[in-house]
VEXDOBA-928048 format. One record per residue (C-alpha): x, y, z; residue number from 1. Coordinates in Angstrom, 3 decimals, always signed. Each point is the difference from the previous one (the first is absolute). Layout:
! residues N
+----------+----------+----------+-----+
!        X !        Y !        Z ! seq !
+----------+----------+----------+-----+
!        X !        Y !        Z ! NUM !
...
+----------+----------+----------+-----+
***
This chain:
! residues 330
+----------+----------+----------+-----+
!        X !        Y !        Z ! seq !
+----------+----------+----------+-----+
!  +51.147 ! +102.293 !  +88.031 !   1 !
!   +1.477 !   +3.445 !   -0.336 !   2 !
!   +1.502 !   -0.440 !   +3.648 !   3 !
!   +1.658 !   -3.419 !   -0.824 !   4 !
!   +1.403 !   +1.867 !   -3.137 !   5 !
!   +1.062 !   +3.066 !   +2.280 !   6 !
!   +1.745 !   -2.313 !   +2.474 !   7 !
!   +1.841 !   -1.903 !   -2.591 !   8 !
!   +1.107 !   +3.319 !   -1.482 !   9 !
!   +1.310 !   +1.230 !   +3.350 !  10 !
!   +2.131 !   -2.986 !   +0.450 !  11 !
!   +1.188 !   +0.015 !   -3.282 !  12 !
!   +1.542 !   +3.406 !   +0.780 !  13 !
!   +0.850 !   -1.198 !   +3.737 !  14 !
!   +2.443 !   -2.686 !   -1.859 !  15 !
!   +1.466 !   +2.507 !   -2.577 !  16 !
!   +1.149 !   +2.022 !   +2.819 !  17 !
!   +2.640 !   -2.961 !   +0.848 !  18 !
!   +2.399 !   -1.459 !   -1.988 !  19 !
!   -0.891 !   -2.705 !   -2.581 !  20 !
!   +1.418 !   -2.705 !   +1.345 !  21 !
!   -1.537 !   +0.622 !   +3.308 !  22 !
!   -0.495 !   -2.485 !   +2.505 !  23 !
!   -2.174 !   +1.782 !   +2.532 !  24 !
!   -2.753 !   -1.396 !   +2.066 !  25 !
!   -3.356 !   +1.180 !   -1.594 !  26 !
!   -1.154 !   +1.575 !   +3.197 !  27 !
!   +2.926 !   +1.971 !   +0.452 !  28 !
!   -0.015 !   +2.059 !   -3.254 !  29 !
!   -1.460 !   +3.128 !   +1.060 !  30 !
!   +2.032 !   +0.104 !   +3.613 !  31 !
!   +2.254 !   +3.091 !   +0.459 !  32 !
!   +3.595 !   -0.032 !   -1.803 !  33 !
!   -0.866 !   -3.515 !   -1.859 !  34 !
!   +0.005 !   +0.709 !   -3.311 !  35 !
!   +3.539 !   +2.357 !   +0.229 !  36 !
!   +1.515 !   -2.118 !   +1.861 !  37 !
!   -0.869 !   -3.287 !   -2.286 !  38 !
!   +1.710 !   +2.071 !   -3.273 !  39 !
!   +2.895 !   +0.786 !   +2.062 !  40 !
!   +0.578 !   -4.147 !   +1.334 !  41 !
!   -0.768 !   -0.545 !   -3.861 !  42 !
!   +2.784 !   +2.752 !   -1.600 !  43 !
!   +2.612 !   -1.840 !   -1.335 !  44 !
!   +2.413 !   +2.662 !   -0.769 !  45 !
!   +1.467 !   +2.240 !   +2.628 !  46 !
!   -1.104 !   +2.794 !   -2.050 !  47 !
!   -3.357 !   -0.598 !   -0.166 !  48 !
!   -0.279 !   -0.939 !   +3.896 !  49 !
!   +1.627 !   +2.863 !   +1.005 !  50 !
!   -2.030 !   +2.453 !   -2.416 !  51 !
!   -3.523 !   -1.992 !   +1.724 !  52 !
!   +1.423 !   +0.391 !   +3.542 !  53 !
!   +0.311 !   +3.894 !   -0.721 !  54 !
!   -3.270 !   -0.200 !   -1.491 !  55 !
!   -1.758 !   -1.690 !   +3.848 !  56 !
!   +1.902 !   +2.169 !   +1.980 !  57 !
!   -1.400 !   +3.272 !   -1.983 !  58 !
!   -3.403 !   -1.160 !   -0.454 !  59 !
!   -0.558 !   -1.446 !   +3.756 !  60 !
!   +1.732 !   +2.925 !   +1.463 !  61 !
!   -3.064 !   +0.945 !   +2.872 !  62 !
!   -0.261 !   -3.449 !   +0.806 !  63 !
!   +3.580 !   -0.839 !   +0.448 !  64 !
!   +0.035 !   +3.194 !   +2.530 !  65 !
!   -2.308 !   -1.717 !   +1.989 !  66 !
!   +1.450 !   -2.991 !   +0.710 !  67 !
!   +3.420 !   +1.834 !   +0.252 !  68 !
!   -1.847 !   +2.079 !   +2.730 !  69 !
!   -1.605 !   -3.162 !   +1.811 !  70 !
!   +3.751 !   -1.943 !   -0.247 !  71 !
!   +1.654 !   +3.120 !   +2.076 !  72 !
!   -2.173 !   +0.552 !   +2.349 !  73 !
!   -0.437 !   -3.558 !   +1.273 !  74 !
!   +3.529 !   -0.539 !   -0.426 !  75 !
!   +0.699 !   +3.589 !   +1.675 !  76 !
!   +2.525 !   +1.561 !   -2.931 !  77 !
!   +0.412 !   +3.776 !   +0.180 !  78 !
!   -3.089 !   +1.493 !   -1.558 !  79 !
!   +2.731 !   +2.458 !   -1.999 !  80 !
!   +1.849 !   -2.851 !   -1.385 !  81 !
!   -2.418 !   -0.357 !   -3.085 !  82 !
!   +2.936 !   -1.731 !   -2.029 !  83 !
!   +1.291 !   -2.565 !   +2.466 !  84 !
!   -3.594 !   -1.457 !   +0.013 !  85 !
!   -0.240 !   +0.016 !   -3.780 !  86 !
!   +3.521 !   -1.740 !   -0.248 !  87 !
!   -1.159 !   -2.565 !   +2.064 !  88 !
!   -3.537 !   -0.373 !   -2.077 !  89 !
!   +2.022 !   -0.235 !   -3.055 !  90 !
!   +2.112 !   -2.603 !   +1.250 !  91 !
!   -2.418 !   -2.532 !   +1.549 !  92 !
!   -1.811 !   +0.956 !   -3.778 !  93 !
!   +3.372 !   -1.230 !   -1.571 !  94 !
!   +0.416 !   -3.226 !   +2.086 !  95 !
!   -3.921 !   -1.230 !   -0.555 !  96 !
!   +0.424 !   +0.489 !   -3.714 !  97 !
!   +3.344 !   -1.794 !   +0.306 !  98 !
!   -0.232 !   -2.543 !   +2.388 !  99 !
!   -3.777 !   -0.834 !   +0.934 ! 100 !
!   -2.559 !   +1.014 !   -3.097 ! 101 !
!   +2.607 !   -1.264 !   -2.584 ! 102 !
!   -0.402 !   -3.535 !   -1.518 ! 103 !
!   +3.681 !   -1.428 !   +0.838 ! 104 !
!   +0.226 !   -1.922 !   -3.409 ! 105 !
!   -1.715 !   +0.806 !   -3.205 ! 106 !
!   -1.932 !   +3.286 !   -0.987 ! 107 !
!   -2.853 !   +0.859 !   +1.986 ! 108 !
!   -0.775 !   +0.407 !   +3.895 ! 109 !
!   -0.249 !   -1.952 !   +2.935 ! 110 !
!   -2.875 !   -1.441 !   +2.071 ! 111 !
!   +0.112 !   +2.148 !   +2.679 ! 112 !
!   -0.634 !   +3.286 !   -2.180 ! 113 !
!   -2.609 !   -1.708 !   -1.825 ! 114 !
!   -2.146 !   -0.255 !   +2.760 ! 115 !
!   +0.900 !   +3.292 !   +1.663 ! 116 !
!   -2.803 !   +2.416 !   +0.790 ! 117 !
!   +1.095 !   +2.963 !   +2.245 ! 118 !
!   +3.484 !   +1.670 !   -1.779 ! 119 !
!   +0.316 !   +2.807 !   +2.076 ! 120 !
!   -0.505 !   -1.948 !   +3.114 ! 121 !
!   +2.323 !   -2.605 !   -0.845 ! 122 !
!   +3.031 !   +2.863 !   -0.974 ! 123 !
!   -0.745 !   +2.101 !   +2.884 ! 124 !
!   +0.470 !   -3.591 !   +2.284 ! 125 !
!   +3.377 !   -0.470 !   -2.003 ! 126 !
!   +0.774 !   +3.399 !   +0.336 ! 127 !
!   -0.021 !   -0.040 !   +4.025 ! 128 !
!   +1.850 !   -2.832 !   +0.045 ! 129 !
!   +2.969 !   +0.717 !   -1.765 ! 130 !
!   -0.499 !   +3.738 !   +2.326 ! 131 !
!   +0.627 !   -2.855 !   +3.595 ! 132 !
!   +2.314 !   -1.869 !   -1.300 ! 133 !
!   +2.091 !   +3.060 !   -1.226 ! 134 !
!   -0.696 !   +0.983 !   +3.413 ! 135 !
!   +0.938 !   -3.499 !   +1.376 ! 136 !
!   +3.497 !   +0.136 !   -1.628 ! 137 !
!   +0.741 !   +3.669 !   +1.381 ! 138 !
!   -0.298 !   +1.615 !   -3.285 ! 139 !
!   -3.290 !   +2.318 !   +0.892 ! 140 !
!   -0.243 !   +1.874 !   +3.258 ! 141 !
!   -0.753 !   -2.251 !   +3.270 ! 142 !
!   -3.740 !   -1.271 !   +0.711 ! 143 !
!   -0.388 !   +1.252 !   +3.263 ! 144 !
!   -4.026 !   -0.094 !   +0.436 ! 145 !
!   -0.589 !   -1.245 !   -3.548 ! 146 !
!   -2.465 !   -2.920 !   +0.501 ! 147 !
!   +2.090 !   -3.275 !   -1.050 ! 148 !
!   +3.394 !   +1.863 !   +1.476 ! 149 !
!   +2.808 !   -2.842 !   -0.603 ! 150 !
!   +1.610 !   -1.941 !   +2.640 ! 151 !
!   +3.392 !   +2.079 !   -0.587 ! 152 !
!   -1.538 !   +2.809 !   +1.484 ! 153 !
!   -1.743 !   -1.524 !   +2.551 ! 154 !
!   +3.817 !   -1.306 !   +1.113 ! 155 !
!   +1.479 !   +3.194 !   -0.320 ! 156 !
!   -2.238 !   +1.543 !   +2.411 ! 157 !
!   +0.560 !   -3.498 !   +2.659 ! 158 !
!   +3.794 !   +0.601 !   -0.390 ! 159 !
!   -0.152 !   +3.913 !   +0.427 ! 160 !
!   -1.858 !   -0.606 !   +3.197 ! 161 !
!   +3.228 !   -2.990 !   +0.863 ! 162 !
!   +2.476 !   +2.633 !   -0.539 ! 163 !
!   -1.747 !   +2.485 !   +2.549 ! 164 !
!   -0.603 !   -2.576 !   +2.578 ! 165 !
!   +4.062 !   -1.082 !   -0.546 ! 166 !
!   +0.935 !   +3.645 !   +0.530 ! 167 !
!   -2.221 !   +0.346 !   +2.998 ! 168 !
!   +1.124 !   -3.160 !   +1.452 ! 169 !
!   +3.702 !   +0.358 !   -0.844 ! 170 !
!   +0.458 !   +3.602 !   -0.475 ! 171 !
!   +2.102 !   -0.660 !   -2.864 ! 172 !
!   -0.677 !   -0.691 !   -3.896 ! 173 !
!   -0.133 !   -3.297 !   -0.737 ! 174 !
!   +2.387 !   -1.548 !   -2.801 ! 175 !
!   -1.338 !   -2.178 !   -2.919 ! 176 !
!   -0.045 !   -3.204 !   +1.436 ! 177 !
!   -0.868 !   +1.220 !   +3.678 ! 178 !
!   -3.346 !   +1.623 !   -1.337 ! 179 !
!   -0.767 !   -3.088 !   -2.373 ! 180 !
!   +0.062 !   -2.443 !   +3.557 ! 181 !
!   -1.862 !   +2.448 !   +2.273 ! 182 !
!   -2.751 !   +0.377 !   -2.687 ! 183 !
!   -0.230 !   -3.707 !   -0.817 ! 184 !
!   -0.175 !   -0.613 !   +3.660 ! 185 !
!   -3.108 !   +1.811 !   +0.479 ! 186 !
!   -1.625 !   -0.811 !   -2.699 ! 187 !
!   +0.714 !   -3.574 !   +0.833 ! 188 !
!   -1.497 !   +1.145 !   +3.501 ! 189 !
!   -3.191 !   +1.821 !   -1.313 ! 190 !
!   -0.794 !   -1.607 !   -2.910 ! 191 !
!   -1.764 !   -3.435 !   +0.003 ! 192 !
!   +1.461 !   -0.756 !   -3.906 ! 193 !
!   +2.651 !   +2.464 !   -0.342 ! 194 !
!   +1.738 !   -1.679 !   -2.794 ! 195 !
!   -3.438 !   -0.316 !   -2.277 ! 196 !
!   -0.882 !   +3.649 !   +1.005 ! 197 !
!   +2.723 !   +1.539 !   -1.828 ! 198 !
!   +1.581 !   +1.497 !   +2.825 ! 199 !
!   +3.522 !   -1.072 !   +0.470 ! 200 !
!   +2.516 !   +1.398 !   -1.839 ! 201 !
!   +4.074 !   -0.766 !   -0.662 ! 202 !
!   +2.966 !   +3.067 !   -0.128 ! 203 !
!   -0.160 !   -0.640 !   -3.338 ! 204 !
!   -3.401 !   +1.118 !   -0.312 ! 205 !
!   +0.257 !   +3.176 !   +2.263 ! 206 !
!   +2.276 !   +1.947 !   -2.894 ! 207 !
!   -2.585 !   +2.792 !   -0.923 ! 208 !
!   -0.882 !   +0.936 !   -3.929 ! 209 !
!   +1.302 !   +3.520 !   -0.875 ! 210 !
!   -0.074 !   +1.387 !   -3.634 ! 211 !
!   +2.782 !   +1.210 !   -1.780 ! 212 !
!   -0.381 !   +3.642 !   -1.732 ! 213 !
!   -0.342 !   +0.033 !   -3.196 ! 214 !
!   +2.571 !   +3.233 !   -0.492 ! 215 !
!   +2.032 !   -1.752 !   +2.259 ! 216 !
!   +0.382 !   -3.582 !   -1.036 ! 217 !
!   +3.259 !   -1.019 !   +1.891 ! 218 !
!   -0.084 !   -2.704 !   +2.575 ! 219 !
!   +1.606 !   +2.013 !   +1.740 ! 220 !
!   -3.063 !   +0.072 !   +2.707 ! 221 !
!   -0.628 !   -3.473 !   +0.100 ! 222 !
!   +2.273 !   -2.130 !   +1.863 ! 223 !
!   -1.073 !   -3.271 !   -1.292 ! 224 !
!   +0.097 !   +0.837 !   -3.772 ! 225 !
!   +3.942 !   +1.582 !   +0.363 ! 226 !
!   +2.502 !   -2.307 !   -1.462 ! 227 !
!   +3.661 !   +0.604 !   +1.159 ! 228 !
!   +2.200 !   -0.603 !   -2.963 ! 229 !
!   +2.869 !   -2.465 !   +1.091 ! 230 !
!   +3.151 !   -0.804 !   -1.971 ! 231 !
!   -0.129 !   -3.583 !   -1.638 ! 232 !
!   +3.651 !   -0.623 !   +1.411 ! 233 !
!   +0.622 !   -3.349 !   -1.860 ! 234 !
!   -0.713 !   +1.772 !   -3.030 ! 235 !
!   +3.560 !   +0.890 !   -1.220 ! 236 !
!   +1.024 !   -4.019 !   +0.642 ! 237 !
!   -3.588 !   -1.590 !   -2.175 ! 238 !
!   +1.361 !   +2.646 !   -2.634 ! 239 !
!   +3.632 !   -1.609 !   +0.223 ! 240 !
!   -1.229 !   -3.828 !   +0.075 ! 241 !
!   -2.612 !   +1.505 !   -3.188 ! 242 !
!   +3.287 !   +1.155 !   -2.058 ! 243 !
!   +1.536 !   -3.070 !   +0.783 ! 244 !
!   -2.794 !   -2.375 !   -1.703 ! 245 !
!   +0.184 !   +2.462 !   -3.110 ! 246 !
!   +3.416 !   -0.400 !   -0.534 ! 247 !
!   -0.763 !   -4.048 !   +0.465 ! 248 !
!   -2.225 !   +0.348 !   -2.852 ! 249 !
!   +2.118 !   +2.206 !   -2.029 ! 250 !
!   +3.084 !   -2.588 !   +0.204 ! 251 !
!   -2.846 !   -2.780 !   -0.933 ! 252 !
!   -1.003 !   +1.841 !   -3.278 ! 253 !
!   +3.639 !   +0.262 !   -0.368 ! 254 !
!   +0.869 !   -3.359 !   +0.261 ! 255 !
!   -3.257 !   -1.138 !   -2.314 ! 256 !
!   +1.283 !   +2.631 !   -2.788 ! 257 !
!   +3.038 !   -1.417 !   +0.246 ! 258 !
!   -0.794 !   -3.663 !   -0.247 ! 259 !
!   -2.615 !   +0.711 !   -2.481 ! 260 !
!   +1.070 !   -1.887 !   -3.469 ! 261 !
!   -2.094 !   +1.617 !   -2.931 ! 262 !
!   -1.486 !   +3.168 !   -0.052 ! 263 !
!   -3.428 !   +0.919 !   +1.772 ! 264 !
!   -3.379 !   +0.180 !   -2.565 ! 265 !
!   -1.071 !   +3.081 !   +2.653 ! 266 !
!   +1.591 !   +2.089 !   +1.934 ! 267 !
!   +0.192 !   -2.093 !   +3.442 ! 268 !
!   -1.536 !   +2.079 !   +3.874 ! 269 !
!   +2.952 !   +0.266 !   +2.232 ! 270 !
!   -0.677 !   -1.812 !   +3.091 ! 271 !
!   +2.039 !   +3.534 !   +1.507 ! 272 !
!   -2.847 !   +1.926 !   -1.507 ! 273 !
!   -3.043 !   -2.144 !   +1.883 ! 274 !
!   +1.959 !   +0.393 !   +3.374 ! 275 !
!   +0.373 !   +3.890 !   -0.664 ! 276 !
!   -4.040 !   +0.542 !   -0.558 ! 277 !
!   -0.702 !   -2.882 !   +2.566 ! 278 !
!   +1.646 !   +1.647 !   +2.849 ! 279 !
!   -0.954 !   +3.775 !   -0.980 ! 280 !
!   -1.958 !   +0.646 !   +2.815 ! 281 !
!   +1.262 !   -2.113 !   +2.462 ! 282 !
!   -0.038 !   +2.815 !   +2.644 ! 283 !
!   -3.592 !   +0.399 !   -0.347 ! 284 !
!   -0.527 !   -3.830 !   +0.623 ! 285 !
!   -1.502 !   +0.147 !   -3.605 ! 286 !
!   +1.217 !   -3.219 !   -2.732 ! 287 !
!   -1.836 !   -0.153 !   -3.003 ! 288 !
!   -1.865 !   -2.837 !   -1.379 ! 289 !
!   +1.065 !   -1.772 !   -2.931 ! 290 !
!   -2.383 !   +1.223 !   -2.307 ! 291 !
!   +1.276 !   +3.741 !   +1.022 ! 292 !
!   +3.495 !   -1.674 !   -0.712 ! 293 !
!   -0.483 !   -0.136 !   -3.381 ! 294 !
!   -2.216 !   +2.739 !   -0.604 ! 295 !
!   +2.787 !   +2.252 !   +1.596 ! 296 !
!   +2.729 !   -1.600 !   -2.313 ! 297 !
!   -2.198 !   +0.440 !   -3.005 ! 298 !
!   +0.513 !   -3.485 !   -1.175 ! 299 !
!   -2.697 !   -1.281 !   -2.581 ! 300 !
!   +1.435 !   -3.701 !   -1.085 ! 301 !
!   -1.596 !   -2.930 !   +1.619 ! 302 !
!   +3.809 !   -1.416 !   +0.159 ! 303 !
!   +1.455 !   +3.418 !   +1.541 ! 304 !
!   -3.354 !   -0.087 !   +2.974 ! 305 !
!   +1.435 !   -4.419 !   +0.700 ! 306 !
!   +3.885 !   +1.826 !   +0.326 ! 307 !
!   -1.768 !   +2.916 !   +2.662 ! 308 !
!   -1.878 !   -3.251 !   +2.168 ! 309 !
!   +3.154 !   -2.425 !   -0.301 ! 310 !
!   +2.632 !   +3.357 !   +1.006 ! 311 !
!   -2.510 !   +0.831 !   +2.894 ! 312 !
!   -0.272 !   -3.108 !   +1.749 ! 313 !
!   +3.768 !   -0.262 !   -0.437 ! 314 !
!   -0.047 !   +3.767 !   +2.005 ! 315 !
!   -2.183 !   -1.324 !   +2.362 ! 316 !
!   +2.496 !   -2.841 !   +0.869 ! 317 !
!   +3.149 !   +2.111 !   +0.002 ! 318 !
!   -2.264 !   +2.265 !   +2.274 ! 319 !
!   -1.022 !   -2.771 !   +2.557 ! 320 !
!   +3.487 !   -0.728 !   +0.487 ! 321 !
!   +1.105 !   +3.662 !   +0.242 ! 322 !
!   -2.636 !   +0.564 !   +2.830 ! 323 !
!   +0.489 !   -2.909 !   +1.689 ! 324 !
!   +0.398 !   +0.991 !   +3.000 ! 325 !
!   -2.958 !   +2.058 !   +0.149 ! 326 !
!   -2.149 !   -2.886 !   -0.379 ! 327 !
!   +1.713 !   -1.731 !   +2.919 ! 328 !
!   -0.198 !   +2.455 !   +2.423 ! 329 !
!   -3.966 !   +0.409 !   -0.618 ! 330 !
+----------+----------+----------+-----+
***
């Protein structure tokens, strides 16, 4: 009797660890990082989440060490870069809270954290993968002997060894496009499946990452990110054919002031005005919406936003037949 009552008692306390509306499988209670990790899924308020994620990372400090050790050796980080390792940690910690242990609708936590049993296991897993496919995308150094090395370096070693043979061959360097065909060639020649093996490659795919200094952020260094600046030449005429539609609208709202037979209940938006703040920033390729129309104008009455719609679509029109011959030589 007194061991049923202990055993109650101890998961009594086992639950009060979690949060109240916890959702965890029974047999999972007492498994490393559950309970933190079930208040932080449960916080509601960023506040509170991030004052509980301080809280894990503090109290589980020696065992988060060890799994940061484990995830850099197998994944072979520098053994100085202590910080690199714990980014990654902390960001594969982010994305299961985010995207895998929270319940997508409604308060609570999903299925899959539920049932989880081995944490640290689990976040050192997620924590090696986002470490390859950094890797993968060129971000982290190469993989050279890391087991699981990606295809892309596998390839550049294949087409280093094309480019040697081409020089030996040819006793020249080989251009873009020659180097592509010689190394497609032989891998057509030596491979059985050279097209599933991730082996052939294109000239667009032989352009080689570099990173830009931070103290020296020009593009100066990069070919392929420098823009040339070229004068828009038909500029000066759009600009000529955009004063001419003004002053079409101006000697409208002259000719409606003029024909107008009692005086106006509000003061009336000059269809001169619309075309002024349509075509601001023609140069730019920029035209505003009609909502920004009228937001721009600062014009509150319903009957003053109906005179902005009706005035641009007559724009438009005078516009179309301004640019005509744009549209015909598309």
């Amino acid at each position: 009797m007194t061991a049923l009552l202990l055993n109650t008692t101890a998961r009594v306390r086992r639950r009060a660890d979690h949060h109240r509306r916890c959702d965890c499988d029974r047999d999972t209670l007492e498994t490393p990082w559950k309970a933190e990790m079930c208040k932080i899924l449960h916080a509601r308020k960023r506040v509170e989440k991030r004052a509980l994620l301080d809280e894990f990372l503090y109290t589980h400090e020696s065992e988060i060490a060890r799994v940061l050790k484990r995830a850099q050796h197998i994944s072979r980080l520098d053994y100085h870069d202590k910080d690199l390792v714990l980014s990654y940690f902390g960001d594969a910690l982010m994305r299961m809270l985010e995207t895998r242990w929270r319940a997508k609708s409604g308060p609570g936590t999903s299925s899959v954290f539920n049932y989880s049993r081995n944490l640290p296991t689990i976040l050192e897993a997620e924590t090696r993968y986002w470490i390859r496919e950094d890797r993968r995308k060129g971000l982290l150094n190469g993989t050279a002997g890391v087991p699981g090395d990606s295809s892309h370096d596998r390839r550049a070693k294949l087409v280093k060894r094309s480019r040697e043979l081409f020089e030996t061959e040819h006793a020249r360097t080989p251009s873009d496009a020659e180097l592509v065909d010689f190394h497609n060639t032989r891998m057509y020649a030596t491979r059985k499946d050279a097209a599933r093996q991730s082996v052939l490659i294109t000239i667009r795919g032989l352009g080689s990452l570099r990173s830009i200094p931070l103290e020296d952020p020009s593009l100066f260094g990069e070919d392929r990110l420098a823009w040339a600046d070229v004068p828009d030449e038909g500029a000066s005429e759009r600009t000529a054919r955009i004063r001419s539609i003004v002053a079409e609208c101006a000697r409208r709202d002259a000719e409606r002031e003029a024909s107008r037979l009692r005086a106006p209940k509000r003061q009336p938006v000059p269809m001169a005005s619309v075309a002024v703040v349509f075509f601001a920033h023609h140069c730019e390729g920029e035209f505003p919406t009609r909502k920004e129309l009228v937001a721009e104008l600062g014009v509150t009455e319903p009957a003053g936003r109906r005179e902005i719609g009706s005035h641009l679509n007559e724009i438009l029109a005078i516009s179309r037949r301004q640019f005509a011959d744009y549209r015909n030589a598309r």
